[in-house]
N, C-alpha and C positions, 0 to 999 in steps of 0.2 A: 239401961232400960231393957228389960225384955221383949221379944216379939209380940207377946200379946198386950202390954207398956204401949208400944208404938202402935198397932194397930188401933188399938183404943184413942189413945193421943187423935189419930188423923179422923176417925168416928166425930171424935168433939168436934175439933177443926170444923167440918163438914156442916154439923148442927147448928153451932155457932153463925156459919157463914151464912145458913140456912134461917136462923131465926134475925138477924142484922139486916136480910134482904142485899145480900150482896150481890152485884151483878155483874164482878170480874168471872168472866169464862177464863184466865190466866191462872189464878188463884185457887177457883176451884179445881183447875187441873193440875195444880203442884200435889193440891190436897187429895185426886183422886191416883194419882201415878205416887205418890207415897205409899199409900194403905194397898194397893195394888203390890209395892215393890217387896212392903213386908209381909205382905199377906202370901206369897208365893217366895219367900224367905231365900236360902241358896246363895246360886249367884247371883241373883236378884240386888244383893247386897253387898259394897264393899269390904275386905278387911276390916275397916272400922264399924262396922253395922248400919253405916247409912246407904240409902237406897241409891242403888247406882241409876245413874242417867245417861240415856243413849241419843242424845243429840250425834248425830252424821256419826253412829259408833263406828268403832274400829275393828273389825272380824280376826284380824289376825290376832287380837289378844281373846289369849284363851278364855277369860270368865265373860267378857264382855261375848262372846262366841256363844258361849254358855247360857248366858240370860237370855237373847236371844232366842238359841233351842226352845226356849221355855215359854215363850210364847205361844198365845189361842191362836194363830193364824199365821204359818208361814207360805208365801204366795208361792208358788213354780219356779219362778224367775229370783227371788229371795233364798230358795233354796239352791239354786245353784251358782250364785254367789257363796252362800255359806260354803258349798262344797267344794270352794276353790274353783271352779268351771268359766264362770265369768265376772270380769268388773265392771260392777255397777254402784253405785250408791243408795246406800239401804237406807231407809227408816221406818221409826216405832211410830205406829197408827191407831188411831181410837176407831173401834170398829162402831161403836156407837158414835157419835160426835158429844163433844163433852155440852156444850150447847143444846146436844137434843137431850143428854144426860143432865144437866139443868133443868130445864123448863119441865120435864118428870120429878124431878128433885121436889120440884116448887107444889106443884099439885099434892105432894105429901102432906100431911097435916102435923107438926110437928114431930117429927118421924124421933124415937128413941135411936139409940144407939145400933140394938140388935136388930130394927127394922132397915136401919141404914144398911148393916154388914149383908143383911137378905138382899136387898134392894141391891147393890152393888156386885153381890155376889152371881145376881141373874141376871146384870145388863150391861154388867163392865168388861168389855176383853179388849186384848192388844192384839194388835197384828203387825208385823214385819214385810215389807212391802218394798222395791224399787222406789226411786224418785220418779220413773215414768209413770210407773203405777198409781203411784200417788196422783200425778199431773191427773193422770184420764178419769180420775174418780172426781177433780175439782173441775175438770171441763167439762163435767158431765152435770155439772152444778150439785152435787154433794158434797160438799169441803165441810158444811156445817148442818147439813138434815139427812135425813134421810129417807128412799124412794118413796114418793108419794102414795104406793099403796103396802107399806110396812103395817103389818101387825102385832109388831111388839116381841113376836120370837125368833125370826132369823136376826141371830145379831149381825153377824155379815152381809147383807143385804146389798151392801152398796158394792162391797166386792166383785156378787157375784154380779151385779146391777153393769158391773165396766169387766165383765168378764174376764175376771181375775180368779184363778183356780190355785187351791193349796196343792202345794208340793210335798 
């Protein structure tokens, strides 16, 4: 299948989950970290074409390294982990939360395809973040919303909300 094949693919996926009323925040985050993984293609993807997944990734391998770099948001303290300086434990972060990325999903009116790819194009990013960092952004009770006075265009919000600065 081609990248534009897969991309498509996870569009449906989306629509599908969207017209059924489904209400796994799990699910739709398979379906939105797919169309993400193909949609920024690379390393993103393994030799095989499927979308690599960074659960607790591993920095020292090169692609996984790679995909990484390639991320909308690498924090200070992320990137110096990446650069070898210090170890810590990284993870991939929904800058939006997939939950607030839902319930905007839902307010769509049966969204087409190319409205979804718009849609996700404007509110979907990753970010690369410590596991402390992570911690202070759910102690700060944003693990699944986002600052109570967000309007809709900082997608980082919550970053900067736990004063968390890219590197």
């Amino acid at each position: 299948m081609s990248q534009k094949d897969n991309i498509g693919r996870c569009l449906k996926y989306i629509q599908v989950y969207l017209e059924e009323g489904d209400r796994s925040v799990s699910r739709l985050r398979g379906f939105l970290d797919e169309w993400y993984g193909y949609s920024k293609n690379g390393p993103h993807l393994t030799k095989y074409g499927n979308v690599r997944w960074l659960n607790n990734p591993d920095c020292s391998n090169l692609k996984v390294r790679e995909c990484l770099e390639g991320m909308d948001f690498i924090s200070k303290d992320a990137r110096e982990v990446l650069d070898g300086k210090i170890k810590k434990r990284l993870i991939k972060e929904h800058a939006v939360p997939v939950k607030v990325i839902q319930e905007m999903l839902k307010k769509l009116r049966s969204p087409s395809t190319v409205e979804l790819q718009k849609f996700l194009e404007s509110y979907y990013r990753v970010g690369v973040l410590t596991k402390e960092e992570d911690q202070r952004i759910n102690n700060m009770g944003f693990k699944s919303c986002m600052p109570n006075d967000w309007s809709g265009k900082e997608l980082f919000a919550r970053y900067f909300a736990a004063n968390i600065l890219s590197g």
